[in-house]
Structures are given as structure tokens and as C-alpha cells.
N, C-alpha and C positions, 0 to 999 in steps of 0.2 A: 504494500500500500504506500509508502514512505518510500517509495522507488516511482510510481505513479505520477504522485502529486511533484516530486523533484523536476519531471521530466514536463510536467505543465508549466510549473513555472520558468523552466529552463526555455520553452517554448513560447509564454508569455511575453519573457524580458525579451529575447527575440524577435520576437513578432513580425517586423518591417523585411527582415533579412531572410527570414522563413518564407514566407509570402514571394516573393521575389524570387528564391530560390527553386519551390515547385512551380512557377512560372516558366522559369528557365530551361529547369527538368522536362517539362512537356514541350514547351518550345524548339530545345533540340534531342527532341526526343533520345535525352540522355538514359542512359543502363546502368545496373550495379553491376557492371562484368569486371570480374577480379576488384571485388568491393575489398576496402582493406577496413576494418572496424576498429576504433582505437579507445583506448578507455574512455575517454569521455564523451562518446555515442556518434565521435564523427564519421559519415559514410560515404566515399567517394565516388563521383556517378562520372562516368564515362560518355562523352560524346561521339559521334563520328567528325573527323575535321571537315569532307566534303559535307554534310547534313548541316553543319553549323553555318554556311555559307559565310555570308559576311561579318556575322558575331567571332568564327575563328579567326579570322583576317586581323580582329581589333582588339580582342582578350584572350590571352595566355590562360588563362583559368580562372576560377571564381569560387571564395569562401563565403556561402550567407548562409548565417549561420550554424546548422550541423549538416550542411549541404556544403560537399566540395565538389563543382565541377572543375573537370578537366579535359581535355581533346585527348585523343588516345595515341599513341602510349605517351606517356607522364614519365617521369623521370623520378627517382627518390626523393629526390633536394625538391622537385617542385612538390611532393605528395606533403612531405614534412612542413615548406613553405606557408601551403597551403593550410595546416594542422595549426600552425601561428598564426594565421588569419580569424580561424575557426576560433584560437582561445581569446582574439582580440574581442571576437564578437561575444562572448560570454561576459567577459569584462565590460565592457562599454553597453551593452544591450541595446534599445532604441537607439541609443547616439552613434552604433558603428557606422551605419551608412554612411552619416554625415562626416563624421570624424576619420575614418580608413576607406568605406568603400566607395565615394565618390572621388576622394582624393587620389587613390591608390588608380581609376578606373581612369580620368581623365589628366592629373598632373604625374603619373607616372605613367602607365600603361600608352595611351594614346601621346602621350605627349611621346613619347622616344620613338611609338610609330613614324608620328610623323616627321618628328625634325632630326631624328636621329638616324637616317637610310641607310646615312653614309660610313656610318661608323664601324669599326671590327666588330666583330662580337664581345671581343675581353670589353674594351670601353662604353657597350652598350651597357651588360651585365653590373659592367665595377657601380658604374653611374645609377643604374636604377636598384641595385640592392644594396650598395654601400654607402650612399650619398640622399636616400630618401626615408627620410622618419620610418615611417610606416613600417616598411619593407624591413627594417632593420631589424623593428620592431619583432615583425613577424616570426622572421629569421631566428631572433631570440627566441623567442616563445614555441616555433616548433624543432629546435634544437640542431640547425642547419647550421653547417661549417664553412660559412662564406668563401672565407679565405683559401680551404682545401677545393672549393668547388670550382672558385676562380684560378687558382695552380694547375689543373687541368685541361684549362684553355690554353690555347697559342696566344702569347703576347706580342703583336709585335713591335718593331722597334718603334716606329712610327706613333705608337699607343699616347694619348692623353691623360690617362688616369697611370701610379704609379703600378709596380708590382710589387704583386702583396705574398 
């Protein structure tokens, strides 16, 4: 019973992010294929990248609430990522949209879309996960090793951002 009422409320304070995220779920008519379930009830639903048409094109993945989409296949570091998103939204309840997931959706995501074409990949990554609150945030919270993730890229000389 006291496991029940947790998960209302836990559903409650989320509300906006919930909402939004079985929207999305039917939208691209995402799946639990190779669902990964993590203690604190997050479940990761899988898109096709062709079925998401232009939503894949513009978002990398999405945490509302104990809904994590991703396009398939996902990588560790973004499942984890995504896991720090998920605890954001616990944390902040109503306010995450405003506070991470519009921030995160429009001044990171879309912004490095568009004004960042040109860049390598180390300098796109460094910039949007080391250089933006949020993301850092996140990264903290689902126990992501930036720095080993970014040592795996090809730096190269030419790079903007330092190596780490």
C-alpha cells in the first residue's frame, strides 16, 4: 500500500513531465525493447530514428519524468545521462520543464544543432556537456564519466575546447 500511494505522489509532483512524456510515447510510437528498469522506477522506451522523422533530427533523447526516450540504439553514457535527467525531475517536480527541460531542449540541444554544424565532435560534446549547467548536472546525478567518455573521442589539433 505505502509503495502505491509513493508512486502517486511521485506521479503527482511530476505531473507536467508525465503528461508530455506519454504524448511523446504515442507520438513516436516508442517501445520498451530492451527496457532497462532502474531502482527508482525509470523505464527507457525506444524509438525508431526513421518513425521519429523530424523530432530525431532535433532531440538526442528525452527525460520526463520516469519516461526516458531514446532513438535506438543509445549508448551507456546517454542511458545513464538520461537517468540524471530522470533524478532532476524528481527533484525539481513541476519546475523541471521550466528549469532543465526547456533549457536543456532549446539552449543546448537545438542550439548546437544549429550553430554548431561545423564543429568536430570532441568540441560539440566538450561544449554541450561540460560547459552547460544542466547537462553537468545531469551527468552528476546519473553517474556519467565525462571526462573518460570525452578521452575516447578523436581530439583534434584544431579543437576549441581543451583536452581533458
Amino acid at each position: 500500500m505505502k509503495r502505491i500511494g509513493q508512486f502517486i505522489l511521485d506521479w503527482v509532483w511530476q505531473l507536467p513531465q508525465h503528461i508530455v512524456g506519454l504524448l511523446l510515447i504515442l507520438f513516436l510510437g516508442a517501445k520498451k525493447q530492451g527496457v532497462q528498469k532502474e531502482p527508482n522506477g525509470d523505464v527507457v522506451w525506444y524509438w525508431d530514428y526513421e518513425r521519429g522523422g523530424w523530432f530525431s533530427n532535433f532531440i538526442s533523447g528525452a527525460s520526463l519524468g520516469r519516461y526516458i526516450l531514446l532513438p535506438k540504439p543509445a549508448s551507456n553514457t546517454t542511458i545513464f545521462h538520461e537517468h540524471g535527467h530522470s533524478k532532476q525531475s524528481v527533484i525539481l517536480g513541476p519546475l523541471y520543464l521550466l528549469i532543465v527541460g526547456i533549457y536543456s531542449a532549446v539552449f543546448c540541444n537545438l542550439w548546437d544543432r544549429f550553430f554548431h554544424k561545423g564543429w568536430n565532435t570532441y568540441d560539440r560534446l566538450y561544449w554541450y556537456y561540460k560547459t552547460r549547467l544542466t547537462e553537468i548536472w545531469a551527468d552528476r546525478l546519473g553517474g556519467v564519466d565525462r571526462i573518460a567518455a570525452l578521452r575516447k573521442i578523436d581530439r583534434p589539433d584544431y579543437a576549441r575546447f581543451p583536452e581533458v
